[in-house]
PALUMKOL-555667 format. One line per field, with one value per atom (N, C-alpha, C): residue number from 1; x, y negated, z negated. Coordinates in steps of 0.02 Angstrom, whole numbers, plus 50000, padded with zeros to 5 digits. Example, Ala and Ser with C-alpha at 12.3 -4.5 7.8 and 13.67 -1.06 7.14 Angstrom:
2
n	[1|1|1|2|2|2]
east	[50660|50615|50660|50642|50684|50645]
north	[50284|50225|50165|50112|50053|49998]
up	[49610|49610|49610|49646|49643|49606]
END
This chain:
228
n	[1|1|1|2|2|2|3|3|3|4|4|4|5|5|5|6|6|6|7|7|7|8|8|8|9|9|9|10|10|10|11|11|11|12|12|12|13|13|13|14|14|14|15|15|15|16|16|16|17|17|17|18|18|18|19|19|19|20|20|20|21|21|21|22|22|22|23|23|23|24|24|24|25|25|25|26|26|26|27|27|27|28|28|28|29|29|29|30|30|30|31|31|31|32|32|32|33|33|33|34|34|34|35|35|35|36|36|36|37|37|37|38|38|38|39|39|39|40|40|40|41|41|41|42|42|42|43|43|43|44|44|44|45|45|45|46|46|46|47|47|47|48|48|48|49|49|49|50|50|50|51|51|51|52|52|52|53|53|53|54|54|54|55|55|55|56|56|56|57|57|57|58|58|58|59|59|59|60|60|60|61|61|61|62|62|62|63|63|63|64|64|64|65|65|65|66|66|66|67|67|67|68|68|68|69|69|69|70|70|70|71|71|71|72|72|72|73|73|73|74|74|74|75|75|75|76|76|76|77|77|77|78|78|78|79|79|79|80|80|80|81|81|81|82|82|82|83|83|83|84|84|84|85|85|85|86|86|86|87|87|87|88|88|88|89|89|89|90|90|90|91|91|91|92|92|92|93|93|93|94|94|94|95|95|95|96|96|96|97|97|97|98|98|98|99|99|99|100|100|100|101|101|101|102|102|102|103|103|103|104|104|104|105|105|105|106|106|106|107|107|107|108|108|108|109|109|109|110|110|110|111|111|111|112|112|112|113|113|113|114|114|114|115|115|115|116|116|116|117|117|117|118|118|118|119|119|119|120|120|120|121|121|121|122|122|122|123|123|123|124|124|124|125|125|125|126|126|126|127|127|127|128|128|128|129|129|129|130|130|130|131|131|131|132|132|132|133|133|133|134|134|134|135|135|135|136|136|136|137|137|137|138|138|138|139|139|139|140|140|140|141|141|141|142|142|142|143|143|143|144|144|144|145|145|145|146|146|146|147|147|147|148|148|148|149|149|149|150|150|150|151|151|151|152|152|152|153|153|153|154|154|154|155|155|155|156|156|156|157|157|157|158|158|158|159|159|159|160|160|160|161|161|161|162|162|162|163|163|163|164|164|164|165|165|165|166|166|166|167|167|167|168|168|168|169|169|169|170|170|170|171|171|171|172|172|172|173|173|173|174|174|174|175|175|175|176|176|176|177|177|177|178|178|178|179|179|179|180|180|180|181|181|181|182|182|182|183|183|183|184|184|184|185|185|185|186|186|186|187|187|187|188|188|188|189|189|189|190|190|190|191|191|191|192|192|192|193|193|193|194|194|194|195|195|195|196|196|196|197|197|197|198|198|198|199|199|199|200|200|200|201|201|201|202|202|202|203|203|203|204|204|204|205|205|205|206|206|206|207|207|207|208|208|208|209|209|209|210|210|210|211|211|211|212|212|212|213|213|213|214|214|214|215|215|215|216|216|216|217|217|217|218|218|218|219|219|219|220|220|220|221|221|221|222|222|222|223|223|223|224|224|224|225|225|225|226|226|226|227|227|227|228|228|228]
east	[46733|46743|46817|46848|46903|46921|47011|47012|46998|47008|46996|46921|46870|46816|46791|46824|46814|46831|46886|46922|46877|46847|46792|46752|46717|46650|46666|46714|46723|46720|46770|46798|46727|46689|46621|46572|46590|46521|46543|46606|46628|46616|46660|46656|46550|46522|46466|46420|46450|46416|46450|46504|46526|46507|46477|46427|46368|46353|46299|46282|46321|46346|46383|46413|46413|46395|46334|46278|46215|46201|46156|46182|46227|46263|46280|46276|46309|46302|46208|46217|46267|46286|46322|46410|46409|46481|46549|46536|46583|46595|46551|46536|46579|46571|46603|46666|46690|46741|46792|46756|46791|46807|46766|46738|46820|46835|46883|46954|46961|46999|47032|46976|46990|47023|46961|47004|47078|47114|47177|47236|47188|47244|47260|47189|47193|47248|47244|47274|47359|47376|47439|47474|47420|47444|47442|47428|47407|47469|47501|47569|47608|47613|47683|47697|47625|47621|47691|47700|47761|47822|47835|47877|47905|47868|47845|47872|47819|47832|47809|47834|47833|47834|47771|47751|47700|47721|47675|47583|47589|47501|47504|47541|47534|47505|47559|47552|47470|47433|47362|47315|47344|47285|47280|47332|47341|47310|47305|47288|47200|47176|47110|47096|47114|47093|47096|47136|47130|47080|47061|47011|46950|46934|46875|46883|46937|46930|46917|46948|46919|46846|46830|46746|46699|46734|46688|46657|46735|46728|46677|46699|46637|46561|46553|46494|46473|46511|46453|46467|46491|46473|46433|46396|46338|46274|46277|46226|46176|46138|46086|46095|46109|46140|46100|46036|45982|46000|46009|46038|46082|46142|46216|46203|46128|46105|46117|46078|46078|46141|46188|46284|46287|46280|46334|46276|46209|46172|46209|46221|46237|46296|46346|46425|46436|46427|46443|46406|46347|46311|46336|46342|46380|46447|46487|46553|46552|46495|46491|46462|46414|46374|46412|46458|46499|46560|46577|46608|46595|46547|46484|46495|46441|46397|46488|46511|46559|46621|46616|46656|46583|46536|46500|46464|46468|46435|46495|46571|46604|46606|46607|46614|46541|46512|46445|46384|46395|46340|46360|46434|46462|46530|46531|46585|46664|46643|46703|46683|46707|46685|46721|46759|46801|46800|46757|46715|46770|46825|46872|46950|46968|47028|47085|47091|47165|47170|47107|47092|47079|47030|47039|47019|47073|47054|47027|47012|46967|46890|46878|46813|46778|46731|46669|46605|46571|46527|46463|46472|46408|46404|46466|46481|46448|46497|46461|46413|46354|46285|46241|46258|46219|46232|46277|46316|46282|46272|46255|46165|46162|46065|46047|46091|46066|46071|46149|46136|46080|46076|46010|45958|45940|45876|45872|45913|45938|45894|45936|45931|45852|45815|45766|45719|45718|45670|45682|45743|45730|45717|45712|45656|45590|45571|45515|45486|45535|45514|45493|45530|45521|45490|45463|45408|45456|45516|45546|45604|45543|45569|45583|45519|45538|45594|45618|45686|45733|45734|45791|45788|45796|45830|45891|45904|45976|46036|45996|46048|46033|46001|45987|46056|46089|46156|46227|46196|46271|46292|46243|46277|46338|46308|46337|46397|46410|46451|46521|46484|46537|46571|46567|46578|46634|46604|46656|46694|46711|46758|46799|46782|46813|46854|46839|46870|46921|46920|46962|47022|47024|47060|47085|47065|47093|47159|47110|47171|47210|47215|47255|47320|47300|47363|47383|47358|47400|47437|47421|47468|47559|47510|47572|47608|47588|47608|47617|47537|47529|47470|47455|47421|47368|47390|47336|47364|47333|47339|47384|47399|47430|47505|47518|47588|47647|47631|47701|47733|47635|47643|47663|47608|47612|47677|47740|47808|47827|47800|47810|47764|47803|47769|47708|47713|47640|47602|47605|47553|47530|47567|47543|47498|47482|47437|47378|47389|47349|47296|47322|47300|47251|47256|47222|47164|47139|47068|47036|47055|47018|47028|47071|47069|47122|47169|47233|47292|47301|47334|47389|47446|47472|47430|47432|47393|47304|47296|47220|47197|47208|47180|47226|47175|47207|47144|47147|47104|47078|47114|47106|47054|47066|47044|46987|46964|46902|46860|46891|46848|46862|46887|46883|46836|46772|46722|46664|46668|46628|46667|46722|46743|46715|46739|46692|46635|46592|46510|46496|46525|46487|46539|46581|46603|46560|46518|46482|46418|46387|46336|46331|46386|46400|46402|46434|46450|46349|46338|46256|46235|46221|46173|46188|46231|46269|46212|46194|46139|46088|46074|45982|45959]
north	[49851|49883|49888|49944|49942|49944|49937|49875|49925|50005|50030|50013|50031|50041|49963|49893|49837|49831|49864|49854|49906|49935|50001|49966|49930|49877|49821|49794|49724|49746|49791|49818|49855|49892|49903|49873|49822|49782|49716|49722|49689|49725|49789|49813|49824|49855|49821|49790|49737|49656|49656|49692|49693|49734|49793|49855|49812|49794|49755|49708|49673|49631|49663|49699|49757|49790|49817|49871|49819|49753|49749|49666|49668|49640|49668|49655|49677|49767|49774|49853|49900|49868|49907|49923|49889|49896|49889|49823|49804|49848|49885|49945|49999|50008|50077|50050|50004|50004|49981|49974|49965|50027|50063|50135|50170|50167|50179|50164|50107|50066|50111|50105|50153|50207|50257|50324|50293|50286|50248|50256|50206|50199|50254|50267|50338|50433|50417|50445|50422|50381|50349|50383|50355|50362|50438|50476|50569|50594|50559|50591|50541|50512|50477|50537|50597|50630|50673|50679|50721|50689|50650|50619|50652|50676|50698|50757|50816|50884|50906|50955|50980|51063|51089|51161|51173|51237|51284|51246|51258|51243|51162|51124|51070|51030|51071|51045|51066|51124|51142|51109|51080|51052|50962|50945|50876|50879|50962|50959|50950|50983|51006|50928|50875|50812|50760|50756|50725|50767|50811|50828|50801|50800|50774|50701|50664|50595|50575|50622|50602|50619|50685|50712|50639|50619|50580|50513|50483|50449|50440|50492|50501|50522|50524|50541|50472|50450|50386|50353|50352|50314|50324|50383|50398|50406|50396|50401|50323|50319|50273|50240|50150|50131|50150|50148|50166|50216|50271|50349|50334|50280|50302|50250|50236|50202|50298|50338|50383|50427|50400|50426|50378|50323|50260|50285|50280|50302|50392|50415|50481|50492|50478|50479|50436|50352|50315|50318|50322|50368|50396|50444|50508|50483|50445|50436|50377|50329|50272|50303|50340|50358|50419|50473|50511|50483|50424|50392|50362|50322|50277|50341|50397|50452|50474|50497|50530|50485|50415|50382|50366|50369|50358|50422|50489|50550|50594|50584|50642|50685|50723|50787|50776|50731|50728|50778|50795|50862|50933|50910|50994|50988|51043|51050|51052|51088|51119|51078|51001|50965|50950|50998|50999|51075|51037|51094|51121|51067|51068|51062|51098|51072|51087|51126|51121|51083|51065|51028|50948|50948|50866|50850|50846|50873|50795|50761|50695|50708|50749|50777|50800|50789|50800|50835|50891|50911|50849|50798|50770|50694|50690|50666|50677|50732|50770|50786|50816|50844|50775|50717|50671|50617|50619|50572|50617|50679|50718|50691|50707|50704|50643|50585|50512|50507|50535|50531|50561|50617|50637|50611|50592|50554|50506|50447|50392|50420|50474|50490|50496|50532|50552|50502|50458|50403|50359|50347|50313|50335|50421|50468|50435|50446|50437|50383|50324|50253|50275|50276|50307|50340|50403|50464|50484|50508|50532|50610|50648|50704|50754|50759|50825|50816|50754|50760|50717|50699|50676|50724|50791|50799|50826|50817|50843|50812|50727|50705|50698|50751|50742|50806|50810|50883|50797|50753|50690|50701|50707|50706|50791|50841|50910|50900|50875|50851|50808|50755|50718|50757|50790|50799|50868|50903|50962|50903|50843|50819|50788|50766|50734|50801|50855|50899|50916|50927|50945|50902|50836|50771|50794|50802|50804|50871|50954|50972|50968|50910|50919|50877|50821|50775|50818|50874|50895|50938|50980|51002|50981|50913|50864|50848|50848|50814|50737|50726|50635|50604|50586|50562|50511|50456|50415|50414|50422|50409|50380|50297|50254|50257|50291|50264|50285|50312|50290|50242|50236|50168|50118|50114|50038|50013|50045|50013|49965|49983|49942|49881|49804|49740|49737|49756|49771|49807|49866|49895|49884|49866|49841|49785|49748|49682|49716|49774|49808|49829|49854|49914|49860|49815|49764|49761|49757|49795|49805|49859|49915|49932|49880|49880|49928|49939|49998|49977|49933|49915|49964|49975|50045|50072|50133|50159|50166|50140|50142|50155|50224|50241|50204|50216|50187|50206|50193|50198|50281|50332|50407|50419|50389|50396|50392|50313|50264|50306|50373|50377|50457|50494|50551|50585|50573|50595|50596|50534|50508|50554|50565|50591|50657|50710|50769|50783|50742|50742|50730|50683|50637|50708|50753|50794|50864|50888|50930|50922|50867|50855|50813|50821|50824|50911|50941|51023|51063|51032|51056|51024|50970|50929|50951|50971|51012|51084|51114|51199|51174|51099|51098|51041]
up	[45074|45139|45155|45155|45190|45256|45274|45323|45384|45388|45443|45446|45433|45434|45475|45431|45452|45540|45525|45598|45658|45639|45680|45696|45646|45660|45701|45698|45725|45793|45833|45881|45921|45874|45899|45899|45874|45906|45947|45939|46015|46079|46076|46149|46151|46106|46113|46148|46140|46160|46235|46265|46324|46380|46338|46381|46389|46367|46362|46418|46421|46496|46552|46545|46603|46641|46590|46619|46649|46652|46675|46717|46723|46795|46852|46919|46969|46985|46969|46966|46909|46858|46814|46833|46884|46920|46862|46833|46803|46735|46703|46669|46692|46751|46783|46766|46808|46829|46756|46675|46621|46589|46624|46599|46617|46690|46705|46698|46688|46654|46581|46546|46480|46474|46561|46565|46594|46618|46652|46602|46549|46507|46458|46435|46384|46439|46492|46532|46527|46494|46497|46449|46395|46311|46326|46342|46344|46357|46431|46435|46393|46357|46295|46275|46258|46198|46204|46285|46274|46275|46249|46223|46168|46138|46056|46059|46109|46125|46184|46230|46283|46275|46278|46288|46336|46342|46391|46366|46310|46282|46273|46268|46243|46329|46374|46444|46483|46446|46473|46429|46367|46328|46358|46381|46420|46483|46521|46598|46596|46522|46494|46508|46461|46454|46524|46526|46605|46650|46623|46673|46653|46574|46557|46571|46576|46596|46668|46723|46768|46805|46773|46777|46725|46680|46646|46684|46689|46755|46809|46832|46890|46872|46812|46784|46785|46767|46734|46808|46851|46909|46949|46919|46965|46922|46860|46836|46835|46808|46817|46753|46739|46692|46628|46648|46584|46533|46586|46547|46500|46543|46477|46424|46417|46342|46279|46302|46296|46264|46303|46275|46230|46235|46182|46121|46114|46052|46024|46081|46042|46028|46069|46063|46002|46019|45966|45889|45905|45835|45804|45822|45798|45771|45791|45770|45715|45711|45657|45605|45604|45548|45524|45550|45517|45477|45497|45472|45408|45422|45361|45306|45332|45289|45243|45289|45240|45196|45201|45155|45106|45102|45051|45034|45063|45036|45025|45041|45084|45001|45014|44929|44875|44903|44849|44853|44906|44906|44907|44970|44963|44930|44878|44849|44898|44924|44966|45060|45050|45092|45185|45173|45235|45297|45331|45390|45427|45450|45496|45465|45408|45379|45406|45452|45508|45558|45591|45644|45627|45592|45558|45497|45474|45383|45340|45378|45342|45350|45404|45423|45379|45344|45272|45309|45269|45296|45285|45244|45255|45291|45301|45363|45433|45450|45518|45527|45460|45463|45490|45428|45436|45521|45514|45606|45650|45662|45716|45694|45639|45632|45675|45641|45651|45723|45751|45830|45862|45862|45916|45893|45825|45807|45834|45854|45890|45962|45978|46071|46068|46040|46030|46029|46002|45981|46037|46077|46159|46194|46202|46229|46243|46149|46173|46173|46154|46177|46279|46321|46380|46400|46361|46365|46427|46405|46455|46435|46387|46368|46418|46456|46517|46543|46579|46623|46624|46543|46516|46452|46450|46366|46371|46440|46434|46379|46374|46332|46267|46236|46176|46153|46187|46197|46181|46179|46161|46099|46048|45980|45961|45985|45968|46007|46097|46104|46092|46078|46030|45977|45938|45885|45906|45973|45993|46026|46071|46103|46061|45994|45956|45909|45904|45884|45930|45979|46055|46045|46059|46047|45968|45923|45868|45874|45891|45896|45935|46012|46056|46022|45994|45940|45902|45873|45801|45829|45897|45943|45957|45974|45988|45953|45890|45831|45828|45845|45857|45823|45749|45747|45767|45794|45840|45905|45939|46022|46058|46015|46039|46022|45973|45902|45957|46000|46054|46080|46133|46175|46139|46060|46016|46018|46014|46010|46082|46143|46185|46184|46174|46166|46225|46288|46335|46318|46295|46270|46199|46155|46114|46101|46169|46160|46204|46265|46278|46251|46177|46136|46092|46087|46029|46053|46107|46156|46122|46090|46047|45976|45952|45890|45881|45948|45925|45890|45831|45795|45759|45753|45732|45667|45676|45623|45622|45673|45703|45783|45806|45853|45922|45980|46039|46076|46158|46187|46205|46184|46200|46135|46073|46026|46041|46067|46079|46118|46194|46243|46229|46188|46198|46208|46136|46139|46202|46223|46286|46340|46349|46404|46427|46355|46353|46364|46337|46339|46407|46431|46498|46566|46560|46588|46571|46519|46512|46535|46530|46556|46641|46671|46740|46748|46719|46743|46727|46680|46666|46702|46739|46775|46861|46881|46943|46961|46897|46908|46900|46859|46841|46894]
END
C-alpha cells in the first residue's frame, strides 16, 4: 500500500468515526458546525491561490467556489442528519473506490485510460466508471434499506456529482497553477498543524481538496430541491 493511499484511509476513517459522533449528538449540531469549519478554511486556502495568479477567470472560478461552499453549507444545515448518510456514501464512495479501482484497474481494461487528461490526468476510466457504479450502488441499497425511493432519489444524483465537483476543483487549481489546495498555506507553521486535520501533509491535499466534491453536490441538490 502506498503512503498516499495509507494516508487517505487513515484520515478517512478518522474523520469517519467523527461524523459519526456528530451527526447523532446534540441534533447533529456539532456536524454542522465542522461542516463549516471546513468550508472556512477551504475558503482560506482558495484565496492563497492568488498568491500564485490573479486573472479575470481565475478571480470567477474562486467567486464560482465560494459560492458552492457557502450554498453547501447551508445545505447541510437544514437537511435532516439521516439524508447526509446519503452524500458521505455517494461523495465519499465515489472518491475511495475511484481511487482503490484505478490504482488496481487504471489501464487494464481501457487502453487509452485517461477520460480527463487536461483536467486531471491521474483520472483512469476504470477508476471513475467503477467509483461512480459503487457510489450510487451504495446510495441505492440505503434507499432501499428505508424504502425510501419515491422522495429520496434525489440523492442517488451524489455520485455523478462528485465526480463533476471534483473535476471543477481540479480545473480551478490547474488554472491557478496549484496542485494541492494547501501547498501555500502548508509553509505557514499555523496552518500547517491546521492542515494535519486532514491528512494535509505537503504533497497531499488540504481541506478544499477534502470538501470540494461535497460542496458542489450538497449546492446542486439545494438549487434542485428549491423547484421540487
Amino acid at each position: 500500500m502506498d503512503k498516499n493511499l495509507r494516508m487517505r484511509l487513515i484520515v478517512g476513517f478518522g474523520m469517519f468515526f467523527v461524523a459519526l459522533v456528530a451527526l447523532y449528538t446534540f441534533d447533529a449540531i456539532p456536524f454542522k458546525v465542522i461542516f463549516g469549519l471546513f468550508a472556512f478554511v477551504s475558503a482560506i486556502e482558495l484565496f492563497s491561490f492568488f498568491k500564485r495568479k490573479t486573472t479575470f477567470l481565475t478571480i470567477m472560478l474562486a467567486a464560482i467556489e465560494i459560492a458552492f461552499l457557502v450554498c453547501g453549507t447551508f445545505f447541510v444545515a437544514k437537511i435532516d442528519p439521516a439524508h447526509f448518510w446519503y452524500i458521505i456514501l455517494g461523495v465519499c464512495g465515489y472518491d475511495i473506490f475511484a481511487y482503490a479501482f484505478g490504482k488496481i484497474l487504471g489501464g487494464k481494461i481501457f487502453k487509452k485510460s485517461r477520460p480527463f487528461p487536461h483536467i486531471s490526468k491521474n483520472k483512469t476510466w476504470e477508476g471513475t466508471c467503477l467509483g461512480l457504479a459503487t457510489s450510487v450502488g451504495l446510495v441505492a441499497i440505503m434507499m432501499s434499506a428505508r424504502n425510501a425511493f419515491a422522495y429520496e432519489w434525489l440523492y442517488l444524483l451524489c455520485g455523478p456529482l462528485a465526480v463533476m465537483g471534483d473535476l471543477f476543483e481540479s480545473y480551478l487549481k490547474r488554472k491557478f497553477g496549484v496542485k494541492d489546495s494547501n501547498e501555500i498555506l502548508i509553509k505557514n507553521k499555523f496552518f500547517e498543524k491546521v492542515e494535519l486535520v486532514v491528512g494535509g501533509t505537503e504533497g497531499h491535499g488540504g481541506f478544499l481538496d477534502r470538501i470540494d466534491s461535497t460542496a458542489f453536490t450538497t449546492t446542486v441538490l439545494l438549487i434542485i430541491s428549491l423547484f421540487i
